[in-house]
PDB file of the backbone (N, CA, C, O) and the ligand in Angstrom, with CONECT records:
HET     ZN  A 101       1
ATOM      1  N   UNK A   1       5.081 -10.680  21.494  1.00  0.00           N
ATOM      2  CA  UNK A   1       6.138 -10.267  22.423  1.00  0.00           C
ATOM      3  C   UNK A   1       7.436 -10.023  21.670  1.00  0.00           C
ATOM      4  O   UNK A   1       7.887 -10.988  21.051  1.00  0.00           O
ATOM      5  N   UNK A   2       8.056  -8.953  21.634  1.00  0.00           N
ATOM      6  CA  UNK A   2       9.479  -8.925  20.920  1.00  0.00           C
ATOM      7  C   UNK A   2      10.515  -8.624  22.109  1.00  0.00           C
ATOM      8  O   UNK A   2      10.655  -7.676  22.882  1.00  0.00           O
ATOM      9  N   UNK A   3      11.308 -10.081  21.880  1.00  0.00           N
ATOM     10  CA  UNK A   3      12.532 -10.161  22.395  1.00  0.00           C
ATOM     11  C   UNK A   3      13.143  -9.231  23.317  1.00  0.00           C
ATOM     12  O   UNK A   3      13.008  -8.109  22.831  1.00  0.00           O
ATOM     13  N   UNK A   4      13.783  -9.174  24.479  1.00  0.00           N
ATOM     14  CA  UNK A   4      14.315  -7.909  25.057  1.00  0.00           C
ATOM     15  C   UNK A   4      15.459  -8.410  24.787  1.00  0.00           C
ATOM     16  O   UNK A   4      15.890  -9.544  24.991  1.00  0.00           O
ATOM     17  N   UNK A   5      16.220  -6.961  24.033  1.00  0.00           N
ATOM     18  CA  UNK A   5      17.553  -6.804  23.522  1.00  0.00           C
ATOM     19  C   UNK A   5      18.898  -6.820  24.494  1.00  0.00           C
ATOM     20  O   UNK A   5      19.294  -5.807  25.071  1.00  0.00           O
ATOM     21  N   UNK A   6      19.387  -7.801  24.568  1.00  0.00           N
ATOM     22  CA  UNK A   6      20.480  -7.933  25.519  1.00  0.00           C
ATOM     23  C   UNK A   6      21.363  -6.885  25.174  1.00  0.00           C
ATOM     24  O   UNK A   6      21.636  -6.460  24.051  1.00  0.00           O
ATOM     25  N   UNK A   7      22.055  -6.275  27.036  1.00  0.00           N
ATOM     26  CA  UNK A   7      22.942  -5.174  26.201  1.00  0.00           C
ATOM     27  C   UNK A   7      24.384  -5.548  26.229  1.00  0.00           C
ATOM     28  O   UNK A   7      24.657  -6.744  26.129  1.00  0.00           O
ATOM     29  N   UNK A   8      25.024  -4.962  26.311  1.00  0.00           N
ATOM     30  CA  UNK A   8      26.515  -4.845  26.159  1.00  0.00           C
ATOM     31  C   UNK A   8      26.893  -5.304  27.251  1.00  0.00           C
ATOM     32  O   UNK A   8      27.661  -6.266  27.241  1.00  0.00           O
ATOM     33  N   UNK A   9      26.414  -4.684  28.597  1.00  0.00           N
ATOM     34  CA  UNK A   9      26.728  -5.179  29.881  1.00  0.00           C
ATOM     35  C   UNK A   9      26.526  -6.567  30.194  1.00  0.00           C
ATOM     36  O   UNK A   9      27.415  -7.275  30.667  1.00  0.00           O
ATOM     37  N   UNK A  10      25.326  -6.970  29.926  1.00  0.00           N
ATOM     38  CA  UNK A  10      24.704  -8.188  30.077  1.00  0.00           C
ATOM     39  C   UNK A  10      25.584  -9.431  29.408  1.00  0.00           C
ATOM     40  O   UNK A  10      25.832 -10.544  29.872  1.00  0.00           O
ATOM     41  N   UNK A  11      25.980  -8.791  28.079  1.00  0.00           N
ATOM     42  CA  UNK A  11      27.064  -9.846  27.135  1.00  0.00           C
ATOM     43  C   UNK A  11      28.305  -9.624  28.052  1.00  0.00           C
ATOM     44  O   UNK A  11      28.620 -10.761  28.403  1.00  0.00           O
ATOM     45  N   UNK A  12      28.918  -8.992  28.452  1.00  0.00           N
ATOM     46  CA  UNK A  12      30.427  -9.425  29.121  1.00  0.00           C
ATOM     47  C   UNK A  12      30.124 -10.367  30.498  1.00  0.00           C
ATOM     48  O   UNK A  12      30.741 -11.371  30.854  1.00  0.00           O
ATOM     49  N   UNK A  13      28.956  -9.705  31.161  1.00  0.00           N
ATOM     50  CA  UNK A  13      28.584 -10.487  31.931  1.00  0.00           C
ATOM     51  C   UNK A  13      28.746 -12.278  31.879  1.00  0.00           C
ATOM     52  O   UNK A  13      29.229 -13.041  32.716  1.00  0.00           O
ATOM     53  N   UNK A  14      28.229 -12.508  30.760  1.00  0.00           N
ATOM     54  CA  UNK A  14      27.724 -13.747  30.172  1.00  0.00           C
ATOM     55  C   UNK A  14      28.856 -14.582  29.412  1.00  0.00           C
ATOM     56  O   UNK A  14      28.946 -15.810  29.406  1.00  0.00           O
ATOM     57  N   UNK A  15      29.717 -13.655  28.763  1.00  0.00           N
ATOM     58  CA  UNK A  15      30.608 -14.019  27.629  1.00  0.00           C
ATOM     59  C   UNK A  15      31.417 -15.114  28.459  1.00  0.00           C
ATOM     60  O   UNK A  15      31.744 -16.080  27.769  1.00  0.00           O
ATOM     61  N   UNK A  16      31.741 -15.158  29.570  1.00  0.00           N
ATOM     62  CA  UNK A  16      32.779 -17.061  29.944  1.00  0.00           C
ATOM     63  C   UNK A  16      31.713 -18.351  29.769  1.00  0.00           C
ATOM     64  O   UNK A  16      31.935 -19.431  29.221  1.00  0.00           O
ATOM     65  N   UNK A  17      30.532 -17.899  30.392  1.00  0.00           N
ATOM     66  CA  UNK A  17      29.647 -19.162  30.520  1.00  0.00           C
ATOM     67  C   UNK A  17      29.343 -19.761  28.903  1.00  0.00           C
ATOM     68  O   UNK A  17      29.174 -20.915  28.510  1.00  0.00           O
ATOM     69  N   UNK A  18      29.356 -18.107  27.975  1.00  0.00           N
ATOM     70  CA  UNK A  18      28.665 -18.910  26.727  1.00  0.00           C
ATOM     71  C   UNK A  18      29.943 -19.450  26.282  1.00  0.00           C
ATOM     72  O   UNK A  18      29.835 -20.536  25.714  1.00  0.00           O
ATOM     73  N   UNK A  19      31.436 -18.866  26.414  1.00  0.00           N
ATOM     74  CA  UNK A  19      32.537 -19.483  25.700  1.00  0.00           C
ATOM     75  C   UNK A  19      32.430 -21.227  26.232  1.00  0.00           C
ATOM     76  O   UNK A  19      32.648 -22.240  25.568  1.00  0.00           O
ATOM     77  N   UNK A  20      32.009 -21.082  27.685  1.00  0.00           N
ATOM     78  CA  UNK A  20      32.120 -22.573  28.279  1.00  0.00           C
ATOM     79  C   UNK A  20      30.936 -23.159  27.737  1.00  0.00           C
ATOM     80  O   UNK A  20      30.625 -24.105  28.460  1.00  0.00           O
ATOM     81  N   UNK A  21      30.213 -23.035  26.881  1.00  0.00           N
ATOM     82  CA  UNK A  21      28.853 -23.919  26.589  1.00  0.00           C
ATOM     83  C   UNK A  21      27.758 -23.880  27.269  1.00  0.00           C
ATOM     84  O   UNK A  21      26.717 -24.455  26.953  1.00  0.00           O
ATOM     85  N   UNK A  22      28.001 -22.931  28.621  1.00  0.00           N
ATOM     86  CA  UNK A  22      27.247 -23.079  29.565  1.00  0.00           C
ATOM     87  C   UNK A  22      26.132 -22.485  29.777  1.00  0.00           C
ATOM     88  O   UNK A  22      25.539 -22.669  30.839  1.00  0.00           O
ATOM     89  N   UNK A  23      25.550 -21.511  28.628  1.00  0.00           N
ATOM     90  CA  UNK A  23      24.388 -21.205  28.832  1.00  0.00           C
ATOM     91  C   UNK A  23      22.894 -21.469  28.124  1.00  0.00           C
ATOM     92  O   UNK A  23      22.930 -21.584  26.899  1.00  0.00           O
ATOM     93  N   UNK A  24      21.940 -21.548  28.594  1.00  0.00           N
ATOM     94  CA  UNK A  24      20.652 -22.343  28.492  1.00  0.00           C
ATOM     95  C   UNK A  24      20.783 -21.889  26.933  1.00  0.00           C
ATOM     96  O   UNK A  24      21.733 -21.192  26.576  1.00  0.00           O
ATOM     97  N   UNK A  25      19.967 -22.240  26.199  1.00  0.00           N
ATOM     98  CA  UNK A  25      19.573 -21.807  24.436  1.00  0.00           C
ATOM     99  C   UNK A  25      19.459 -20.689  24.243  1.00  0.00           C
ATOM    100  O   UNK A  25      20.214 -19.884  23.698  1.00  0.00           O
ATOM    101  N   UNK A  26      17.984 -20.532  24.926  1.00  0.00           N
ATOM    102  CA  UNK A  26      17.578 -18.689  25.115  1.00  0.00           C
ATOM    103  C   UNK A  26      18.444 -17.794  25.043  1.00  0.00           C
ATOM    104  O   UNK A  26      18.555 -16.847  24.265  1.00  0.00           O
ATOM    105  N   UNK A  27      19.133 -18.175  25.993  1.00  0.00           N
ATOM    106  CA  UNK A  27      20.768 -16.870  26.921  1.00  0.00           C
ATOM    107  C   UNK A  27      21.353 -16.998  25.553  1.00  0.00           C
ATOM    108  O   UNK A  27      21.342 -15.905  24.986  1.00  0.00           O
ATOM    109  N   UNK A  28      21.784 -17.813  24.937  1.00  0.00           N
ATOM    110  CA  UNK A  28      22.448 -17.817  23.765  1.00  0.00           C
ATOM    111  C   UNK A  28      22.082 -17.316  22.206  1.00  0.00           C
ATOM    112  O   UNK A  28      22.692 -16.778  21.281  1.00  0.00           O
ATOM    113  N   UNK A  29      21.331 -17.590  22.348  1.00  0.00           N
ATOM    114  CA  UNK A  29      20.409 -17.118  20.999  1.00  0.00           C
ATOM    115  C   UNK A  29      20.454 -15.617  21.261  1.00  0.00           C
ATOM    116  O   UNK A  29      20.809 -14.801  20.410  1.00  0.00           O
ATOM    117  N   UNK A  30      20.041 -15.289  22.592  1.00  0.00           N
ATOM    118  CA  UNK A  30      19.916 -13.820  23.048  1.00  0.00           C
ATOM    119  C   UNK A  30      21.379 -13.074  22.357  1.00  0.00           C
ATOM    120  O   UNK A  30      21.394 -12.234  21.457  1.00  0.00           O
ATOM    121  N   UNK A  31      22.335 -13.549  22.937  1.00  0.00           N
ATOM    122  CA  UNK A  31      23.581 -12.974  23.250  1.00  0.00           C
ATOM    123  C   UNK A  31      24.369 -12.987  21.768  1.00  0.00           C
ATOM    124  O   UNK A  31      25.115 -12.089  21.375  1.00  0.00           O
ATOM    125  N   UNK A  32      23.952 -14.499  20.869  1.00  0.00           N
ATOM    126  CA  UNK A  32      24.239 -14.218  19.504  1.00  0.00           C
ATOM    127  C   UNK A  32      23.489 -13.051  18.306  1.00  0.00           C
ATOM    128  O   UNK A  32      23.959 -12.609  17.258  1.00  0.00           O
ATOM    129  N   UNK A  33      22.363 -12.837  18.868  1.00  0.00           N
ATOM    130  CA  UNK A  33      21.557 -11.883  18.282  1.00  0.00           C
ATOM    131  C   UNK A  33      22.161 -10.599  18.539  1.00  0.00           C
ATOM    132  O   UNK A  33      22.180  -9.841  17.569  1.00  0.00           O
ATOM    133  N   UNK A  34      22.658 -10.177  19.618  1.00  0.00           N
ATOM    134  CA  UNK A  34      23.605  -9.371  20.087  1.00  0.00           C
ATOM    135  C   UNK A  34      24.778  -8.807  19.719  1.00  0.00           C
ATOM    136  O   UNK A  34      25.282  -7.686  19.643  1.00  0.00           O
ATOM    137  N   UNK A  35      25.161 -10.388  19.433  1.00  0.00           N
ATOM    138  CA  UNK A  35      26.782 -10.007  18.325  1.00  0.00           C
ATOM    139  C   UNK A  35      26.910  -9.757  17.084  1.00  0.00           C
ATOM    140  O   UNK A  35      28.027  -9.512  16.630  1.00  0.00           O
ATOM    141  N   UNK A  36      25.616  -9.771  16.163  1.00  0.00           N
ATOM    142  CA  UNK A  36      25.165  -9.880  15.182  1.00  0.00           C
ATOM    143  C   UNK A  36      24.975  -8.487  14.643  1.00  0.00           C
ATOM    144  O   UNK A  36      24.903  -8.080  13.484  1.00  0.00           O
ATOM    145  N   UNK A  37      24.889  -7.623  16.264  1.00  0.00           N
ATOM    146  CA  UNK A  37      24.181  -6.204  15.512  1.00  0.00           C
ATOM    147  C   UNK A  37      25.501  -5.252  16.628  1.00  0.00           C
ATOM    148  O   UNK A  37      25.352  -4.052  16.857  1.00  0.00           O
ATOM    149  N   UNK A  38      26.544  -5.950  17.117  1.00  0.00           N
ATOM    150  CA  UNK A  38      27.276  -5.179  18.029  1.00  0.00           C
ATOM    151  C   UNK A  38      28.852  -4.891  17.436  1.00  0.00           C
ATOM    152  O   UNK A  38      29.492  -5.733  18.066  1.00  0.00           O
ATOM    153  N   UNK A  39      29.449  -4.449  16.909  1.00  0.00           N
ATOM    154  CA  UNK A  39      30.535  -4.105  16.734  1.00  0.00           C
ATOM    155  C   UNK A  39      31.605  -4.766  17.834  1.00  0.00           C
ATOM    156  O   UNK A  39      32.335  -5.757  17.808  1.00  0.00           O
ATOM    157  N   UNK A  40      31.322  -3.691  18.838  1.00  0.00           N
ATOM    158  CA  UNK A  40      31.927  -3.404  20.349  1.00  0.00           C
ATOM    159  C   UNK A  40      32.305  -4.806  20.959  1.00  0.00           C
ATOM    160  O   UNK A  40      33.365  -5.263  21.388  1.00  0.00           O
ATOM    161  N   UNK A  41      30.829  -5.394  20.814  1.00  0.00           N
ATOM    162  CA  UNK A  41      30.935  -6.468  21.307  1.00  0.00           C
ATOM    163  C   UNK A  41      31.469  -7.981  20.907  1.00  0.00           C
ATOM    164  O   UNK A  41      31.758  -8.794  21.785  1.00  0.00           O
ATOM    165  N   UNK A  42      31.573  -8.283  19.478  1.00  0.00           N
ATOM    166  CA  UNK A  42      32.186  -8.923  18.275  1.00  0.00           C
ATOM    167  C   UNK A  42      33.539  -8.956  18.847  1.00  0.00           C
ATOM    168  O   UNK A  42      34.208  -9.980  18.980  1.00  0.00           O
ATOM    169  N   UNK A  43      34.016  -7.372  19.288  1.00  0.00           N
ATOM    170  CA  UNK A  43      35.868  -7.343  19.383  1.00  0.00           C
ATOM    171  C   UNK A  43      35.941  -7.859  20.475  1.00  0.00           C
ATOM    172  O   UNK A  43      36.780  -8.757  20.532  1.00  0.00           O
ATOM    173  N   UNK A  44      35.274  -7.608  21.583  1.00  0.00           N
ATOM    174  CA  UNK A  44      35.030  -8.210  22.750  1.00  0.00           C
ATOM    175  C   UNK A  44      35.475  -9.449  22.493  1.00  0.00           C
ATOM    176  O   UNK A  44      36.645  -9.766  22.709  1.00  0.00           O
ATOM    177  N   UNK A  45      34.619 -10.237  22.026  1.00  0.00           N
ATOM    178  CA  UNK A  45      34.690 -11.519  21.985  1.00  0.00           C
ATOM    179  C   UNK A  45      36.155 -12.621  21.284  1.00  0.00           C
ATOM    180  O   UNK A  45      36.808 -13.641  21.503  1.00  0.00           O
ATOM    181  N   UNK A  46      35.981 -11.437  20.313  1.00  0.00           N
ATOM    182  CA  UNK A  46      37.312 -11.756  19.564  1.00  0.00           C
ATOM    183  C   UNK A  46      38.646 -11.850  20.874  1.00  0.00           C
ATOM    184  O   UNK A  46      39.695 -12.489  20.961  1.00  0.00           O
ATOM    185  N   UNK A  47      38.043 -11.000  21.624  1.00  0.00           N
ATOM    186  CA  UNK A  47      39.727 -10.397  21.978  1.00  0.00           C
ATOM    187  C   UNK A  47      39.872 -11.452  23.383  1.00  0.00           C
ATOM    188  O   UNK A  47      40.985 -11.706  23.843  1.00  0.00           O
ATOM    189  N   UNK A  48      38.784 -11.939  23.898  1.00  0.00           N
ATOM    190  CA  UNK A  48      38.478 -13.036  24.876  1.00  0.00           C
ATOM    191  C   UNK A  48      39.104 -14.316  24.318  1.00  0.00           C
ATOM    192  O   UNK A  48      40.068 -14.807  24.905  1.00  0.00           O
ATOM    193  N   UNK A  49      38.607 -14.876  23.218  1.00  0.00           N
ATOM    194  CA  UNK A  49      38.934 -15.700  22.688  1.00  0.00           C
ATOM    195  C   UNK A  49      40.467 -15.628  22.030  1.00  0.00           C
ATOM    196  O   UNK A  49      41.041 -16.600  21.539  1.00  0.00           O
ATOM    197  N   UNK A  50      40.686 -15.086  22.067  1.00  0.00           N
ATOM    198  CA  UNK A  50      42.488 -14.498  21.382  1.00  0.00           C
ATOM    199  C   UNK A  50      42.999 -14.755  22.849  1.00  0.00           C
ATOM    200  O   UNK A  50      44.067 -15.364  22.917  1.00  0.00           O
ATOM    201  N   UNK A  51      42.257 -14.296  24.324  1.00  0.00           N
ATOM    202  CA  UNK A  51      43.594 -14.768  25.384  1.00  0.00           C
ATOM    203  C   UNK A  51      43.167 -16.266  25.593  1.00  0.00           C
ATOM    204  O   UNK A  51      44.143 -16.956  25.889  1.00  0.00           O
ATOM    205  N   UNK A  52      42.079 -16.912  25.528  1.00  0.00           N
ATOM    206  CA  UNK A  52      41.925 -18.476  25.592  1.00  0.00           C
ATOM    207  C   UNK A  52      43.349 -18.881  24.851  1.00  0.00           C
ATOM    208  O   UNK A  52      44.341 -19.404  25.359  1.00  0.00           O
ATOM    209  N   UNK A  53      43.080 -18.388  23.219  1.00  0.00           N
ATOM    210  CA  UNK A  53      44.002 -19.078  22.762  1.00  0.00           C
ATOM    211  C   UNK A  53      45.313 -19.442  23.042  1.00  0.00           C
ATOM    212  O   UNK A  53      45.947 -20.486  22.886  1.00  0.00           O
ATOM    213  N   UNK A  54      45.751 -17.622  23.788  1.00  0.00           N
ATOM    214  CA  UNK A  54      47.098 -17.311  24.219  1.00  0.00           C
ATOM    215  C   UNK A  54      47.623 -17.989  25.543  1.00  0.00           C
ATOM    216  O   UNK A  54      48.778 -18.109  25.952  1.00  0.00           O
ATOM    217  N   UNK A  55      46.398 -18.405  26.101  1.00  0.00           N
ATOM    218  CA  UNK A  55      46.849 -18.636  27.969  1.00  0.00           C
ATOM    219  C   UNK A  55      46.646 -20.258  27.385  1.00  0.00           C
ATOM    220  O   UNK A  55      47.783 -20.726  27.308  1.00  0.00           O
ATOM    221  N   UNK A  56      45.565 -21.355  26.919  1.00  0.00           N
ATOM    222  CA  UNK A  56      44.928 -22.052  27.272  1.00  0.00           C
ATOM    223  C   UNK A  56      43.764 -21.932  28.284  1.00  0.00           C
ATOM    224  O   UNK A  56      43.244 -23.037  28.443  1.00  0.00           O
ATOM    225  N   UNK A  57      43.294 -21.147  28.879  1.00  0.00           N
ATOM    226  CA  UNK A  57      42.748 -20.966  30.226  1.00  0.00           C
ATOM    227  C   UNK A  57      41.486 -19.607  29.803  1.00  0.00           C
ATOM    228  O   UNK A  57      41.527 -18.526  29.215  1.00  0.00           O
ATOM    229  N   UNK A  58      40.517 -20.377  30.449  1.00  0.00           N
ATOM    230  CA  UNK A  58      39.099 -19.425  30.089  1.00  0.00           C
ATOM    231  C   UNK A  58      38.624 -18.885  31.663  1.00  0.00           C
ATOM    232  O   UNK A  58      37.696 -19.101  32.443  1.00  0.00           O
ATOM    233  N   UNK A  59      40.070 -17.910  31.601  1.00  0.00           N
ATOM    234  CA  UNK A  59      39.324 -17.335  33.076  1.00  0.00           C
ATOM    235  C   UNK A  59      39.642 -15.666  33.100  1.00  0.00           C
ATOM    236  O   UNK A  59      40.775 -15.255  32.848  1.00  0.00           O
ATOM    237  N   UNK A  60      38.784 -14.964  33.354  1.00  0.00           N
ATOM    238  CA  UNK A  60      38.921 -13.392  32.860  1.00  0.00           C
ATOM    239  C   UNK A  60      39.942 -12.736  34.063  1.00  0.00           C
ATOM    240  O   UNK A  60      40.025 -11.519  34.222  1.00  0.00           O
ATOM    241  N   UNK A  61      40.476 -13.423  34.638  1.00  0.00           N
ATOM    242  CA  UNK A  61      41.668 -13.058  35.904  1.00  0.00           C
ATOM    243  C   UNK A  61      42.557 -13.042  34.936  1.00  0.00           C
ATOM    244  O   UNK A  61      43.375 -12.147  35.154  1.00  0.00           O
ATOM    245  N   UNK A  62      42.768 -13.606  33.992  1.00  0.00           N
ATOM    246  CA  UNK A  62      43.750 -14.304  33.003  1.00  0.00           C
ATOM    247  C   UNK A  62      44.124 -13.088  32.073  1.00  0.00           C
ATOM    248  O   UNK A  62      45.214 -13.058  31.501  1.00  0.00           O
ATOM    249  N   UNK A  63      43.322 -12.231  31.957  1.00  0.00           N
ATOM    250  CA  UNK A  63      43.461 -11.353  30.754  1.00  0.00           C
ATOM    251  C   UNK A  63      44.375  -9.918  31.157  1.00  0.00           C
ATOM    252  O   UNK A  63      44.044  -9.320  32.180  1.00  0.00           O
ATOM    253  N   UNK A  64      45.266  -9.509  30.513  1.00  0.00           N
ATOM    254  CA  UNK A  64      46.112  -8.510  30.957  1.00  0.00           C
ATOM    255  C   UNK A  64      44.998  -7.306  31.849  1.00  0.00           C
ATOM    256  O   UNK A  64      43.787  -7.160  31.681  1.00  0.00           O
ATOM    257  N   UNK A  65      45.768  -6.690  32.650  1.00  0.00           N
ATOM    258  CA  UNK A  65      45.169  -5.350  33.300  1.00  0.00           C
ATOM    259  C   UNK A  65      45.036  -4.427  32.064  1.00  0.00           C
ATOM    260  O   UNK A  65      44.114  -3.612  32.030  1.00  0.00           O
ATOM    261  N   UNK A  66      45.784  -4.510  31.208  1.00  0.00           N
ATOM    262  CA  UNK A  66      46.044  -3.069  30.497  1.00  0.00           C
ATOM    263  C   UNK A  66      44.832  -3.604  29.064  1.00  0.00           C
ATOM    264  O   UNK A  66      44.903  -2.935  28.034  1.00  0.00           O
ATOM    265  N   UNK A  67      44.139  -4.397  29.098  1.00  0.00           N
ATOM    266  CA  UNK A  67      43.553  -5.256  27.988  1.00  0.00           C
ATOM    267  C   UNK A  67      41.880  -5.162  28.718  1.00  0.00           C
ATOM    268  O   UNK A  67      40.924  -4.721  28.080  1.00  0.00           O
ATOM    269  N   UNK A  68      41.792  -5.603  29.969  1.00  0.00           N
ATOM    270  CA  UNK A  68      41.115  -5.097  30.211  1.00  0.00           C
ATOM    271  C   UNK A  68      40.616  -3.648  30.559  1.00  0.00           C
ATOM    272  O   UNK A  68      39.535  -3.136  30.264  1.00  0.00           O
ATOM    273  N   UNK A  69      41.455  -3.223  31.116  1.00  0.00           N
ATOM    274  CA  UNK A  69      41.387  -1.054  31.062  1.00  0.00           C
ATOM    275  C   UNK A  69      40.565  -0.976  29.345  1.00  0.00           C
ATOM    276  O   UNK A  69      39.340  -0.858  29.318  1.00  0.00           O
ATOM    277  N   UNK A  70      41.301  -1.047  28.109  1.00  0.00           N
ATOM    278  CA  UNK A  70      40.988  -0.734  27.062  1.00  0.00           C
ATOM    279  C   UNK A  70      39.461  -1.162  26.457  1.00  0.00           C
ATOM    280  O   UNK A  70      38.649  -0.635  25.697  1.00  0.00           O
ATOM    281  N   UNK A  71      39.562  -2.757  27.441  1.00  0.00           N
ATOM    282  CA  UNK A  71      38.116  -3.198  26.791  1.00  0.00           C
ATOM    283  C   UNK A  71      37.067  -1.829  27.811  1.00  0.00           C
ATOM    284  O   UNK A  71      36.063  -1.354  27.281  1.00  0.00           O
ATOM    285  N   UNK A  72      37.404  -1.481  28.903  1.00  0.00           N
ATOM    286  CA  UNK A  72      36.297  -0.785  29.684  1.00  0.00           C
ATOM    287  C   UNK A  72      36.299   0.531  28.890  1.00  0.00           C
ATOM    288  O   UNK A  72      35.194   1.046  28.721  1.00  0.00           O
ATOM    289  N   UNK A  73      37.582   1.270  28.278  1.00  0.00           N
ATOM    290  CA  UNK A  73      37.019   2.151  27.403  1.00  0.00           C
ATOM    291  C   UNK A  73      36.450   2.178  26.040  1.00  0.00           C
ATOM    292  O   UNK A  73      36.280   3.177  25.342  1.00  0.00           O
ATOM    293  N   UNK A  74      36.189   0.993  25.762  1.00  0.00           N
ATOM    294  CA  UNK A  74      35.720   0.298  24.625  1.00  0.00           C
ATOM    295  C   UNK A  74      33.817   0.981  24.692  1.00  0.00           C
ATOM    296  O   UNK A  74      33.064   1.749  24.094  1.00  0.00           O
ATOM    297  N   UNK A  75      33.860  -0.240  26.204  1.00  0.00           N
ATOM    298  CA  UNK A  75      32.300  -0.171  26.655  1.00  0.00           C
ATOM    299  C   UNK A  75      31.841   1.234  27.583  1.00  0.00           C
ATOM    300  O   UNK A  75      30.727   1.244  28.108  1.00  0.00           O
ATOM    301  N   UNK A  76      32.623   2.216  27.717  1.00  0.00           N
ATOM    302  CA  UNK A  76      32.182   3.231  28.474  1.00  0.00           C
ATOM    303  C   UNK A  76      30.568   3.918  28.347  1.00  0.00           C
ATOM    304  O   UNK A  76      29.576   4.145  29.040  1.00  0.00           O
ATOM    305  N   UNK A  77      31.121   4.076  26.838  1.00  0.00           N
ATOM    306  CA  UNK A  77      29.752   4.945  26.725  1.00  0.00           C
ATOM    307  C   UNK A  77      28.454   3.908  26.816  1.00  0.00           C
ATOM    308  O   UNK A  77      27.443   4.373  27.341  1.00  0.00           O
ATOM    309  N   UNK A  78      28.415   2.566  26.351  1.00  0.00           N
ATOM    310  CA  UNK A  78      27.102   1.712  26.689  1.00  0.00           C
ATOM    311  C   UNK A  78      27.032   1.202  28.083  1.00  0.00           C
ATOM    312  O   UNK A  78      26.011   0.784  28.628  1.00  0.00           O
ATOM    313  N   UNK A  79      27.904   1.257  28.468  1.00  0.00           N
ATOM    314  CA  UNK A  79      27.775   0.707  30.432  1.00  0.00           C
ATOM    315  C   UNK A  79      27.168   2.146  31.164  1.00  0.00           C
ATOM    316  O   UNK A  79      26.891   2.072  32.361  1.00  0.00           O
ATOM    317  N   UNK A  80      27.002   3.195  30.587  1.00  0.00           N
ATOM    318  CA  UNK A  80      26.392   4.558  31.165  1.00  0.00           C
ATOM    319  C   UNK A  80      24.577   4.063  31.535  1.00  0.00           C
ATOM    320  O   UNK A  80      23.949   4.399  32.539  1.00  0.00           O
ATOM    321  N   UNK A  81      24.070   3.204  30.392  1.00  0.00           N
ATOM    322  CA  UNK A  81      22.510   3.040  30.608  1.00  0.00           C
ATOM    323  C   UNK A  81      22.133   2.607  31.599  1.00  0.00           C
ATOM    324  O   UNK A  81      20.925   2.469  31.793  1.00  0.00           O
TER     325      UNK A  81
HETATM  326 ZN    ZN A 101      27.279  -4.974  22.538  1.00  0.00          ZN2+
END
């Protein structure tokens, strides 16, 4: 059986629960395998973790409008599948 490749969508989806610890092994392993081969998604993460740092607070309400706009043209072309 080989792995089904988590996509881009699936990782933003996911990206608070795994920042919170909160997801099963699998989900994680999945989603690190992910970041491993994702550019897009790496900055993503980076840039999540940059407003934790900035707010204290791991909540995606939290993150500028204009930060999120940029991340959606980030992911445009892979949120099309
Ligand atoms: Zn990705």
């Amino acid at each position: 059986m080989t792995p089904v490749q988590m996509t881009c969508r699936t990782l933003v989806e996911l990206v608070t629960d795994y920042l919170e610890g909160a997801l099963p092994d699998d989900e994680r392993a999945r989603l690190e395998t992910h970041l491993a081969t994702c550019d897009g998604c790496t900055r993503y993460l980076a840039q999540i973790r940059e407003t934790i740092r900035l707010t204290g607070e791991l909540t995606e309400a939290l993150i500028e409008p204009e930060a999120r706009d940029a991340l959606r043209g980030v992911y445009r072309a892979w949120l099309d599948d």
